[in-house]
N, C-alpha and C positions, 0 to 999 in steps of 0.2 A: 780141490783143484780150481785155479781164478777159470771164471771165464773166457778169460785173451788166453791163458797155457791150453784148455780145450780147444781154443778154435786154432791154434797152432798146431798142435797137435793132430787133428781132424785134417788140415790144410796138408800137412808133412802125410799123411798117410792116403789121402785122396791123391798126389804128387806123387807117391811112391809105389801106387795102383798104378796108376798111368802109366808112368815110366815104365816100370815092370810090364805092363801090356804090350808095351811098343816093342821089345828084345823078343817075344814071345810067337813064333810063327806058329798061328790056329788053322786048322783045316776043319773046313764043315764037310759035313757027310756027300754033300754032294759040290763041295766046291770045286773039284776038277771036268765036272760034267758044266757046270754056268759058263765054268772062264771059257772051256771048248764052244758051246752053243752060242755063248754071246761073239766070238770072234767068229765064228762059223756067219754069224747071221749079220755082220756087219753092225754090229754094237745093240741092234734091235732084241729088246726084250719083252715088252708089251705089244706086240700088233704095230703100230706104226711112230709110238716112242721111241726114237733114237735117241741114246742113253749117251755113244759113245763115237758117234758120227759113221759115217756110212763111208762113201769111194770120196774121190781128189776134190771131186765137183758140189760135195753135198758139206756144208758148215759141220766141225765140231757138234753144236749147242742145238741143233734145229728141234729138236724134239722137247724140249727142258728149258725153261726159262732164265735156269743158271749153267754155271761151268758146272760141266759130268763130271771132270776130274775132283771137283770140290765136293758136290752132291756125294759121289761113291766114296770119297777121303772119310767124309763127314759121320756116312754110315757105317764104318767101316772101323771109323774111332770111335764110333759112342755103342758097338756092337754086344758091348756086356751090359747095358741098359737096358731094358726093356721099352722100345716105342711108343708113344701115346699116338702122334700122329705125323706124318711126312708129307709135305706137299711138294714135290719134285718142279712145281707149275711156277710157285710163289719162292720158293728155296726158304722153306722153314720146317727144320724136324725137329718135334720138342719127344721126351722122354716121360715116360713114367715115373714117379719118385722109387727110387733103388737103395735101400738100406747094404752096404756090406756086411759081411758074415760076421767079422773082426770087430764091426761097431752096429750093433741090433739097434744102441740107440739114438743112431745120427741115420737121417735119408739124407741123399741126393735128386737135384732134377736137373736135367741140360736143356736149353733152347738154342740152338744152332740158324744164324741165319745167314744165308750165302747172297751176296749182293750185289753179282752180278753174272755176267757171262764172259768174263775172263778169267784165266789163272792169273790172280794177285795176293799178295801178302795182304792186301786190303779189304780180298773177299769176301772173307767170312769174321765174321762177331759172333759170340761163344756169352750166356749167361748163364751160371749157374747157380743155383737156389739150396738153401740147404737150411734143415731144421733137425729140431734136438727136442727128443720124448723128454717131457717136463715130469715132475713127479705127479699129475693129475691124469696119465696116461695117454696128454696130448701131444700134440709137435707144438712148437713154437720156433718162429724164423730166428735163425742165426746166420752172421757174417763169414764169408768166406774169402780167404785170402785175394787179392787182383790178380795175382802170381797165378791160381786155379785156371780162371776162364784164359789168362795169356799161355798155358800149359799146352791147353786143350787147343787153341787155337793153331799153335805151333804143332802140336802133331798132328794136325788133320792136314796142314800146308803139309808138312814134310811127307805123308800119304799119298797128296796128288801132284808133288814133282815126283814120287813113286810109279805111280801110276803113269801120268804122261811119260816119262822115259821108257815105261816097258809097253808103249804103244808101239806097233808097226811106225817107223820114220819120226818117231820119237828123238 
């Protein structure tokens, strides 16, 4: 198999991950206890982190140096990733490298950066990194469709016009 049919290949079925996630309503064990606590507490999660704005008088953003809609979209799409690290402060949450089951010999890695404090299509930029076990039992970088990171980016937008709509006065 050429290398351009593998990285097609790889591209169609990270695509069709995604997609597949997005039709697929997940509940965590304890997600109807968060969404209650967090609207119970006026969006507050961490002590004085306002995640999701508080009453008429208090901003959206004040606690987060991006849009919450985007930040919570963002976690929310890359939640079958495993996290390396998230800065809520900076708005950049990069992932762990993630091998799917289907392909042992390809990983994945997302860097998600959110780029401001409004909901915009302009938000957020989406990079995603991807490497292929070589026969020496190492990774080596390989190309990933432009089509991927513009995937990913479109469903973490369509997440946080989800999310804002099903705000109170949404």
């Amino acid at each position: 198999m050429s290398p351009k049919h593998t990285l097609r290949v790889a591209a169609v079925l990270l695509l069709m991950g995604l997609t597949a996630c997005a039709g697929i309503e997940s509940e965590r064990a304890d997600a109807d206890d968060f969404e209650d606590k967090d609207i119970k507490s006026g969006g507050k999660l961490f002590g004085d982190i306002n995640l999701l704005g508080g009453g008429d008088d208090e901003p959206t953003n004040s606690g987060i140096g991006v849009n919450a809609f985007l930040w919570r979209a963002s976690l929310d799409t890359l939640s079958f990733l495993p996290l390396s690290s998230a800065d809520p402060f900076g708005g950049v949450i990069i992932t762990d490298w993630y091998a799917p089951p289907e392909s042992p010999e390809e990983r994945f890695k997302v860097t998600v950066f959110i780029l401001g404090r409004e909901l915009r299509s302009d938000g957020v930029r989406v990079s995603v990194f991807r490497q292929k076990r070589d026969d020496g039992a190492g990774w080596l970088d390989a190309n990933t469709g432009k089509n991927t990171s513009t995937s990913l980016e479109n469903a973490i937008l369509t997440r946080a016009r989800e999310l804002r709509i099903s705000q109170p006065g949404g």
